[in-house]
Each structure stands twice: as C-alpha cells, then as structure tokens.
N, C-alpha and C positions, 0 to 999 in steps of 0.2 A: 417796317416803317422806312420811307425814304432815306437816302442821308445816314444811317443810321448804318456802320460798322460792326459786321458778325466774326467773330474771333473765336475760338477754341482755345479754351484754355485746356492746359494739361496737368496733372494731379501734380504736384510738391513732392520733393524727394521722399519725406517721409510718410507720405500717405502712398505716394506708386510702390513701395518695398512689401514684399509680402513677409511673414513671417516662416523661418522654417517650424514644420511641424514636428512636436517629440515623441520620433516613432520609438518604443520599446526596439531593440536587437531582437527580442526572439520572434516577435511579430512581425518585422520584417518581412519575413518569407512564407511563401503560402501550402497549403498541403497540396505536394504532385500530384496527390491519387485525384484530386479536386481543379485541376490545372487554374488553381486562387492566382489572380495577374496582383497580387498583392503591393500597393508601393510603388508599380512598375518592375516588378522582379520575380515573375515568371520563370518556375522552375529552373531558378539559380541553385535550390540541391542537388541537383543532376551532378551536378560539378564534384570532384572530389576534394579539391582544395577547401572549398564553399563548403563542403561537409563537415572536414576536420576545423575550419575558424568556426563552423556553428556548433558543432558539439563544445569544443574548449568554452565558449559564452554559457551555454547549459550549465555544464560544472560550476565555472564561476559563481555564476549566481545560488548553484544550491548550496556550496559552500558560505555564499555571503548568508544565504537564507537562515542555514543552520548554524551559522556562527551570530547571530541576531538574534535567534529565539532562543538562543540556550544560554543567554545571560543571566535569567536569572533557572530558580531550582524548578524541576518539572516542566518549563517552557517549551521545551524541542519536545517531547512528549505530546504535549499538549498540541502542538504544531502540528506536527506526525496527523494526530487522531482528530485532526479539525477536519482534513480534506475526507476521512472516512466516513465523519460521524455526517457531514455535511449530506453526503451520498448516498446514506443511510436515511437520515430523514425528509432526504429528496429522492425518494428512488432507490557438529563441531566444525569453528572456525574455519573455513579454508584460508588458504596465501590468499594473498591480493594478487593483481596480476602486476606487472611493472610498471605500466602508464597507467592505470586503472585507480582512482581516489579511493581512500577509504571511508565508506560512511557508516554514518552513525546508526547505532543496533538502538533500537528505542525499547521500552519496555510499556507494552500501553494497555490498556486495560480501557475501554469505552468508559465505563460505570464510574472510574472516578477521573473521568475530565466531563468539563460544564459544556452542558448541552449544545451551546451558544458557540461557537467557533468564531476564534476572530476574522472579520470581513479578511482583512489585510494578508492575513498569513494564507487562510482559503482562496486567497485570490491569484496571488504570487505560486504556490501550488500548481493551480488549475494551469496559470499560464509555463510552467514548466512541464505539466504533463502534456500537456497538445507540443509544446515544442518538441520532446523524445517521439510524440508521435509523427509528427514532420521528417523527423531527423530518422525514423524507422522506414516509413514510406521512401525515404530516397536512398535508401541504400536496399528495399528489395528491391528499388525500381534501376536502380544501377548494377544488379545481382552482385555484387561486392561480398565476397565471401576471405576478405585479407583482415591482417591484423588488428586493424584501425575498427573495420566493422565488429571484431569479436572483444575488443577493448570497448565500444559502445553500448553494447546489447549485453556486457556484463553490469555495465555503468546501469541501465534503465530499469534493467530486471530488478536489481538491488536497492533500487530508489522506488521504484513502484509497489513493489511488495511492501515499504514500508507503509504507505499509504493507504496500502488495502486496495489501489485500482487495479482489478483484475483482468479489466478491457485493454489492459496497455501491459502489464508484465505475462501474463499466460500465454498470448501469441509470439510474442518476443521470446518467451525461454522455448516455445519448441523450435522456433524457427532457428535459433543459437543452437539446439540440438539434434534438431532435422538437417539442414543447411548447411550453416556456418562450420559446424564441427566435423562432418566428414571431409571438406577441403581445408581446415586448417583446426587441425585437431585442437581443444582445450587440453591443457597440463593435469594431469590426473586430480589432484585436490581441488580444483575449480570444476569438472569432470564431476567426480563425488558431491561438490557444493548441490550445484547447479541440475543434478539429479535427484537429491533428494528433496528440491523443491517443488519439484514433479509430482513427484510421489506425495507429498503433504498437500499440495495443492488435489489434485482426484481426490485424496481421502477425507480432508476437509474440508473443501470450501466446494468439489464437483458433486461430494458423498458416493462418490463411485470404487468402495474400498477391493472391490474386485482386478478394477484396473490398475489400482494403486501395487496392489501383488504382480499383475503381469507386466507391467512395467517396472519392478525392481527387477524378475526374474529376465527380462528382455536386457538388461543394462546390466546384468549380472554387479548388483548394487548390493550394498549393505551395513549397516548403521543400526548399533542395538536401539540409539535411544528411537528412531524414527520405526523398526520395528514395532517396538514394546507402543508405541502410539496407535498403528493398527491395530494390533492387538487390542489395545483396549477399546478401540471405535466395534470391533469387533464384538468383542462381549461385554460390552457398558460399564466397561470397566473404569469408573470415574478418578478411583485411589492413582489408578496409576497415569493414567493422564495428566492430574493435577501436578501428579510428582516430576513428571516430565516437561511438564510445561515451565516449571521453575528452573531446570537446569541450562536448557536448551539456547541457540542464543538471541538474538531480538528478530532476524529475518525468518528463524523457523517460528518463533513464538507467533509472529504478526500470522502469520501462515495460519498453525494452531485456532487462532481465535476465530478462525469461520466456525469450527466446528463446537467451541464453546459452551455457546447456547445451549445447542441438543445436549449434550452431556451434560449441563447442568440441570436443565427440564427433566430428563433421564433419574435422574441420581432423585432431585426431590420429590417424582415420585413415587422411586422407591419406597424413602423415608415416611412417605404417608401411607404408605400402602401394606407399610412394615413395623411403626412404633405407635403406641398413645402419645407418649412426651418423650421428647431428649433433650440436652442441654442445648443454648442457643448457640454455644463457640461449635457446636459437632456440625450444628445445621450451616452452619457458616461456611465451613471447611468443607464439607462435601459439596456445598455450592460453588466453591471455586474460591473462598477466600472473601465474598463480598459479604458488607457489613447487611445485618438484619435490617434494617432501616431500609438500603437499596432492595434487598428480596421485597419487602415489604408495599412500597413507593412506585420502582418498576418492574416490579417482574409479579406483581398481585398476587402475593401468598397472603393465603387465609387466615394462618394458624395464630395463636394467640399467647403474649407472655403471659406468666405469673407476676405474681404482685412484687417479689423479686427481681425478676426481668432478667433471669437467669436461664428460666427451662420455658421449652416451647411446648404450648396441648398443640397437637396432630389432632386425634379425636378422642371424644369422651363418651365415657361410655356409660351407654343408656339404660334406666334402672328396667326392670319386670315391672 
C-alpha cells in the first residue's frame, strides 16, 4: 500500500536468547568406532587428557549411583539385578590397584528381586555402560597400553560383571590380558583376580568347561574354590557348587549365576528321577536355596505338598 512504511522488527532480548541445552557429561561424546559428530565433538576421546577427565566422571557417577541406591536394605542389590534382569527379559579378594575404586561386591540372586526393575536405576546403568564402552573404543583406538588404561579396564571389568553385561566385561578382560598385560604387566593378585574370572566366565556363562581347564593350565592358575566349581559343572555335582557359591565373593558369584540354572534343572531332576517323596526344606536346598513357592510359580514344578506342607510327592505309585 502506498505511503505505508515497511520496518522489520527484531525479536526482544528475551525471545532472540536461546536456551542452553542439558547435555548429560557422559553423553557428550560419541563412540570413535561410530565417528558419532556428537554435540559437536567429534572424536574428543582420541585425546588422552579427554580420556582420563571422562573416565573420572564414569567413576563419579557409579559411586553417586551406588551410594543412592544403597540407602535403604537390599537396594544396591536390587540395582545391581535391574540392568540384568531388564536384559533378560528383553533379550578370594584381590588388592585393589592404587587409583583404582573400590566397588561394591553385591550378592544377588534374580528370584528374589521384583521382576519390574526400576526405570531410573536401569536407565542410569545403561547410560554408564555405553559410556565404559566409549571410553574402551578410544583407548584401543589410541593402542594405549600404560597405566591409566590398565587402571580403566580394571574399573569396567569389575563393574560390568556386576551387572551381568557380558558384551562389555568379556572383551575388556581379554583384551586387559591379551594386550594390556604383556606391555605393563598386572601385580600378581590382580593377575590371579582377573584370571579367574576367565576361567568362570568359559565354564559358566560360555559352558565351554574344556576351555576353562586350558586356560587355567595356559596361565599356570590355581584357586581350590574356582577348581572345585569345575569340578562340579563337571560331574553335576550341585552339593558342591551350592557350597561354593556361598563362600566365594560377589564378582565370582555374579559370574557363578550363569550357570545356575542348569545345575539347578540338573539336580531337580535328579530328585524326580530318584525319590516318591522328600521333605520340602531338602528340595529347596538342592535347588539352590529358593523358596517352594518360587520352584513352583517360576520354574513349573509339578510336584505336590501334603496336607502338612512339609513333604513333597515326586510320584505315586500306581496300584496293580
């Protein structure tokens, strides 16, 4: 329209400001193997500096994580056995090293945490496990085989095994004992640790107990209680398994529990194969210690109490 003045206006301080956005730290940076332009920050793990400020954030946070859930009783437990069970239905002590935290040995047992895993705790989990796996990517891609690295991959191993993720601590310990350990030797009782997790992992969670022996014999390794555990995977021996699995400490137990199952499947049907009735506390204890109710609920045992709810019929026997 004639006469009529066209001006551009420009947006008001507070409407032209953008907001910063609240990036998580560990998400910050993307996986090398993926060259993720994450952020803007394109294979900043290369960097060694960048390595050691991202691993110290890792730590922090599992420290805050496990110092959160272990408030109240059975919670870090429960923690622990959220990201496994999640996974699941989706698909002697050594030293510490000197920089190296110490974490929490959990004692967990599936059967008695609730199925239902907290979002929050599974979430915080997942996102520290993709960050160890970040932080593993850029130190083979830097071949870094120095102290920092072998203080890391001890850090991961030990924190993922609690977990049960086997995609992130199984290549990490060989590559600690392929790799890393022949340019900067581990300290014999880290050595020992870190071997016998080897060895428990083939024999329970690979089932491969043949390897498990050649790889003790290769490492010239030896541990009665992790012995006596072949051993019994060996001959179905469940007494003593059970008996081991209570001693042992919470990173070989976690280990232990792949193989579990089978010895407990094993052993029950024994039991059927071998009594009419036994008491219910025997059938319990050869199961591994789980209440009748849980055999019952999940693991579909047939067999049936007495009017006491003391002894179990196995089977009855059929008249002429």
């Amino acid at each position: 329209m004639a006469g009529v003045l066209l001006t551009s206006r420009r947006p008001s301080t507070a409407w032209g400001r953008l907001k910063n956005p609240n990036i998580d730290p560990l998400d910050s940076m993307g996986l090398p193997s993926k060259g993720d332009n994450r952020h803007g920050c394109l294979h900043t793990l290369l960097d060694f500096k960048t390595q050691e400020s991202y691993y110290n954030k890792i730590v922090e946070r599992y420290m805050q994580f496990c110092a959160a859930a272990g408030r109240n009783d059975d919670s870090l437990e429960r923690a622990f056995a959220s990201m496994s069970l999640h996974q699941d239905l989706t698909g002697n002590r050594a030293r510490q090293p000197k920089d190296s935290p110490t974490l929490p040995c959990a004692t967990i047992d599936q059967l008695n945490v609730s199925p239902f895993p907290s979002s929050s705790s599974s979430k915080e989990l997942s996102t520290l496990t993709l960050s160890m796996r970040k932080l593993r990517e850029a130190l083979v891609a830097t071949h870094r085989h120095d102290l920092f690295s072998q203080r890391a991959y001890i850090f991961i191993i030990r924190a993922c095994i609690l977990t049960k993720h086997h995609e992130s601590y199984n290549p990490a310990l060989l590559h600690l004992l392929r790799r890393i350990h022949p340019s900067t030797p581990l300290p014999t009782p880290e050595l020992h640790e870190f071997v016998g997790y080897y060895v428990l992992d083939l024999a329970c969670r690979q089932e491969d107990v043949a390897a498990a022996f050649a790889a003790r014999r290769e490492w010239r390794w030896k541990d009665k209680r992790i012995e006596s555990v072949l051993r019994a995977l060996v001959h179905d021996n469940w007494c003593i398994f059970w008996r081991i699995r209570g001693v042992v400490d919470g990173y070989q137990r976690r280990l232990m529990e792949w193989a579990q199952e089978r010895v407990k499947r094993q052993a029950l049907k024994c039991l059927g194969r071998s009594y009419l009735s036994v008491e219910r506390e025997f059938v319990e204890v050869t199961a591994g210690g789980r209440a009748w109710a849980v055999l019952k609920e999940r693991d579909g045992v047939g067999w049936e109490l007495d009017g006491s709810g003391q002894r179990v019929t196995i089977r009855r026997v059929r008249g002429n």
